[in-house]
N, C-alpha and C positions, 0 to 999 in steps of 0.2 A: 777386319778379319775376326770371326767367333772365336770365343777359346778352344772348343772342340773342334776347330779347322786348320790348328797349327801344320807346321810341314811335318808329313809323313814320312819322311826316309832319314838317311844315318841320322845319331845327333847330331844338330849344329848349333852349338848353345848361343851363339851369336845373334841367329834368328828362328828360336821358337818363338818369337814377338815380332811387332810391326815397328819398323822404324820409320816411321813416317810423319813431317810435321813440322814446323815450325818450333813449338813451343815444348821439343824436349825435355825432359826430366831428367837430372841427373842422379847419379848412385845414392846420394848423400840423402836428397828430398823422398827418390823410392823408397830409400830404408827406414826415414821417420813417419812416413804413412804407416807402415807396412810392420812396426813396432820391433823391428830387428833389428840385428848392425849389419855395417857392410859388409863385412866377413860373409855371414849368413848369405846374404842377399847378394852378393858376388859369386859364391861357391854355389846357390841355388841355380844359378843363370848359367853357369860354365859346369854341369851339370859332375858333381864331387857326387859322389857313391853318399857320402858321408851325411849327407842333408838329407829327410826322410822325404817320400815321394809327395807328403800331402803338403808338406813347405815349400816343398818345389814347383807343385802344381799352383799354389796360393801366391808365389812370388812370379813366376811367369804369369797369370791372369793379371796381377796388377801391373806389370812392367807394359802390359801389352793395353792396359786400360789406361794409365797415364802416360802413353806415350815413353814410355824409357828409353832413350838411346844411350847405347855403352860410349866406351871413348874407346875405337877402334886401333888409335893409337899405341893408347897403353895399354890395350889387350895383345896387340904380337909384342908389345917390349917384354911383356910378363909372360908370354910364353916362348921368348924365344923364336919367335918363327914371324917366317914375310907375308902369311896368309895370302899366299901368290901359287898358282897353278901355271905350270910353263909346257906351251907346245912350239916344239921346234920344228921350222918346215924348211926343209932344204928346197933351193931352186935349182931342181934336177934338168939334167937337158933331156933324161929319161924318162920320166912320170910328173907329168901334174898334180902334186898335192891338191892344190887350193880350187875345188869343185863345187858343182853342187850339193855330191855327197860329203866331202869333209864341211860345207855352212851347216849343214844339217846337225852331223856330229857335235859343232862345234856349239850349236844353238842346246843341242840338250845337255853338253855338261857345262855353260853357261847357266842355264836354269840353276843345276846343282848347287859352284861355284856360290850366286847371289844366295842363295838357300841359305850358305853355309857358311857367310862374311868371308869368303875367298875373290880373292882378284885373279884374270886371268893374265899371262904373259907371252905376248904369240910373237915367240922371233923369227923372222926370214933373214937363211941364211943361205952362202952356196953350198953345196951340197960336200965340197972340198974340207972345209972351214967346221963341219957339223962338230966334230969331238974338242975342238979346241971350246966351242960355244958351252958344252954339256961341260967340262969343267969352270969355265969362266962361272958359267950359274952356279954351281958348288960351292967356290972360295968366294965368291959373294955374296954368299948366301941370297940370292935373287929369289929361287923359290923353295917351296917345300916338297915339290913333286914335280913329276913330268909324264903326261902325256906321249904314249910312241905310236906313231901315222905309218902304216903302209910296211910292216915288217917282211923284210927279207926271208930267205928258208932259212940262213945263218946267218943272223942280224949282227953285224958288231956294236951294235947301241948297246943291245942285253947286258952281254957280258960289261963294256965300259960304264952303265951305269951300275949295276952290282958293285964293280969295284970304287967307285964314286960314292958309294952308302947313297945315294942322292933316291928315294921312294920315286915308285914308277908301275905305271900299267901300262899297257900292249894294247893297241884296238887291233884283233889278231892276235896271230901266232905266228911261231920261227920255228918250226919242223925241227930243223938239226941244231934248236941250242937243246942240253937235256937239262941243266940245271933249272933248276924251278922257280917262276917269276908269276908276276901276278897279270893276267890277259883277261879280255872279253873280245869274245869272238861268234862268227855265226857258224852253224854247221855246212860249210861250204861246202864238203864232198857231198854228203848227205841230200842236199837238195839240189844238185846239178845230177845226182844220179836218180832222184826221183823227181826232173822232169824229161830225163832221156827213159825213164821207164813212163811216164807217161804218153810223148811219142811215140815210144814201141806199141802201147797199146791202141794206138789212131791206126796203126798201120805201117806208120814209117821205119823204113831199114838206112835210107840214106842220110843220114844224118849227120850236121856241122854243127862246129863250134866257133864262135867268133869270142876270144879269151882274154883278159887281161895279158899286161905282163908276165911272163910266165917263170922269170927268175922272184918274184912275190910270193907270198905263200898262199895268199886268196886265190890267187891264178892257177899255180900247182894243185891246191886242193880241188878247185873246181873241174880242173880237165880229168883228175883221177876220175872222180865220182859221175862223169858223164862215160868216160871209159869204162866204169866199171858197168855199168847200168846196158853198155853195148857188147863187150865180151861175156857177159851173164846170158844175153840172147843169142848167144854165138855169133856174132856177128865184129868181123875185125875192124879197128876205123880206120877210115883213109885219110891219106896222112894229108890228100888234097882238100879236104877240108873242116882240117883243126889247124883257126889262125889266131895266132896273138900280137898283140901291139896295146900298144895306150887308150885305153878305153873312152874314145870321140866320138863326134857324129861321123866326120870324116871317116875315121878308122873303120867305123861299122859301113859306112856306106861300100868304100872299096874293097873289103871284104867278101862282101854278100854280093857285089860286083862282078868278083873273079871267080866267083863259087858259080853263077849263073852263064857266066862264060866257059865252063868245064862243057865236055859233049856227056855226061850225067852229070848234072848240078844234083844238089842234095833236096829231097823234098822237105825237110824242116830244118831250124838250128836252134842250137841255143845260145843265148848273147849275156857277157855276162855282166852286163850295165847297161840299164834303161836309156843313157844320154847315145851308147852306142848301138841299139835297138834303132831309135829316130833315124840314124842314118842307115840300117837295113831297110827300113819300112822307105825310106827315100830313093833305092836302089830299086826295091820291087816297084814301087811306080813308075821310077826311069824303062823301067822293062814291060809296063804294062802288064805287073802280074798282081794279084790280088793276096794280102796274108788270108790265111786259112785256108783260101778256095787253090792255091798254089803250092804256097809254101807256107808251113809251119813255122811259128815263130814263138819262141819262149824268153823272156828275159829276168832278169833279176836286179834289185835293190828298186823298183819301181815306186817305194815309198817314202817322197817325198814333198816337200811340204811345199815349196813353188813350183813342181815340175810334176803336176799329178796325171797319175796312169787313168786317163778318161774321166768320169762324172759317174754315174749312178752304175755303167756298166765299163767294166775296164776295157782299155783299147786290145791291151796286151795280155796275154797268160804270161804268170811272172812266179817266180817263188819270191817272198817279198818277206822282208825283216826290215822292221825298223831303225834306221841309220840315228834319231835322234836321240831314239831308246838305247840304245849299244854307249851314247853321250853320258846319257845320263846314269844308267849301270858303271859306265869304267872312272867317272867323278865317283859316283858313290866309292868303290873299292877303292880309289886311288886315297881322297879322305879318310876311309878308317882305317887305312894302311898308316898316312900320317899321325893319326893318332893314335894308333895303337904300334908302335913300330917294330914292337916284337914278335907280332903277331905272324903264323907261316903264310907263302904264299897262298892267293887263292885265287881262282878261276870263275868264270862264268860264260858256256857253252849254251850261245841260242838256237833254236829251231826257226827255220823259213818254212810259212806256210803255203799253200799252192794255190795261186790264185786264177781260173780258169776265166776267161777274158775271149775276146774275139779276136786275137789272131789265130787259135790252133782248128785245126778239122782233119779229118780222115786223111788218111794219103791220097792224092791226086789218082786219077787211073788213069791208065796211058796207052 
């Protein structure tokens, strides 16, 4: 790795350098090259305000040309901390965690984590058992942070880790907690109602929604924002076709099943997981109908990394945000939350862009 190709995101004084190699260097050897004491050359590396930028620049270029490896060891005894990032996943009889989209998540605040000489700690637990685990990590000091998957509209994680001091980001949000915590999130209303204003503008009036769980807050936001997108055209929904469940292929299949089974089925929908789209689009074949030429179809989170939406041309029109990105955004905030721990909370609201694909076309004529 060049010197001007160090990691670009939070500091991680750990690894602005390569640690790669057999023939390591340690503190003692970098510092008599390098004509400084270890002090210097310690505090340069774990980045002290106090060291001026051109020592610091000069001791990272040689740490990363001799090979320097710290001793990771006595870097968390001397700060105090397990340099451990913990996500805890309950084994819900209600929602599956553990998908394609939480690998995805999981793989880009991974990337962060190694950036940053943090380890990850992934507990499965039942979902009964969750608050006794979040303090066990606490008085163990197990980690420095935590990761929260799949938040509720009034999560009781939030408030329990608040009161746990224990540092913590949200992938999401929790509608009805008001106290202020630190999230990354997509704009979910936002882009389920600008693909039901996209619809509106094909033509289509009958329009479904095939939803997540709906006591989630992804779920809640997304049915707002396609409701709103249909009450702005004046047009009421019908209540026969906004369905929520577990976002599967199954799910979507029997969905978009009994929607087709209606004597007016709906001319498009929107799905609010690409895994649960495959079993629309497997529905409309059981029926001999064609996406676009039939029925409209729009999906979301179709951006990911073993499960891609087509090749050059997309299968699906999707509003699409990147699940790996959202990983590596809520590491970054979670990280300089731990480090900074005084800091207030803070946020970071993505936009989904609209990715127009081959399933949507004009409303059918009848």
């Amino acid at each position: 790795m060049d010197f001007d190709q160090t990691y670009k995101g939070p500091y991680c004084p750990l690894t602005q350098i390569a640690l790669a190699g057999s023939n390591a260097m340690n503190l003692k050897q970098l510092s008599e090259i390098l004509g400084l004491s270890q002090t210097t050359v310690s505090r340069a590396l774990n980045g002290y305000p106090e060291v001026a930028e051109r020592t610091r620049l000069r001791v990272q270029h040689a740490a990363q040309k001799h090979n320097y490896q710290p001793n990771i060891g006595a870097q968390r005894l001397a700060r105090g901390r397990s340099m451990t990032i913990g996500h805890v996943i309950p084994l819900s009889t209600q929602h599956e965690m553990v998908n394609p989209v939480f690998a995805d998540f999981i793989a880009g605040a991974g990337e962060r984590y190694s950036a940053c000489g943090y380890d990850m700690k992934l507990t499965i637990v039942d979902d009964q058992n969750e608050e006794d685990i979040y303090r066990d990590l606490k008085s163990r000091g197990s980690v420095d942070g935590i990761i929260v998957h799949g938040p509720l509209m009034n999560d009781p994680r939030i408030p329990l880790l608040q009161e746990l001091d224990l540092p913590f980001v949200v992938h999401g949000r929790a509608s009805d907690i008001e106290t202020p915590y630190c999230w990354v999130d997509v704009n979910n209303a936002s882009a389920f109602q600008r693909a039901g204003e996209f619809l509106l503008s094909l033509g289509h009036r009958r329009i479904g929604l095939i939803n997540g769980l709906e006591h989630m807050d992804f779920a809640h936001r997304r049915r707002a924002g396609l409701v709103a997108a249909l009450e702005a055209a004046g047009i009421t929904p019908n209540p026969d076709y906004l369905h929520a469940g577990e976002m599967t292929e199954i799910n979507g299949h029997n969905a978009m099943k009994a929607m087709l089974a209606l004597d007016t089925p709906p001319t498009a929908v929107v799905v609010a997981s690409f895994i649960a789209a495959l079993g629309v689009r497997r529905a409309l074949d059981e029926a001999g109908l064609r996406m676009a030429r039939d029925v409209s179809v729009i999906t979301f989170d179709d951006d990911l990394s073993y499960l891609r939406n087509g090749d050059s041309i997309p299968i699906f029109t999707a509003t699409r945000s990147s699940v790996r990105q959202a990983g590596r955004l809520s590491a970054d905030l979670l990280i300089s939350h731990i480090e900074n721990p005084t800091a207030a909370p803070e946020h970071k609201l993505l936009e989904a862009d609209l990715i127009i694909g081959s399933s949507t076309g004009p409303v059918p004529q009848e």
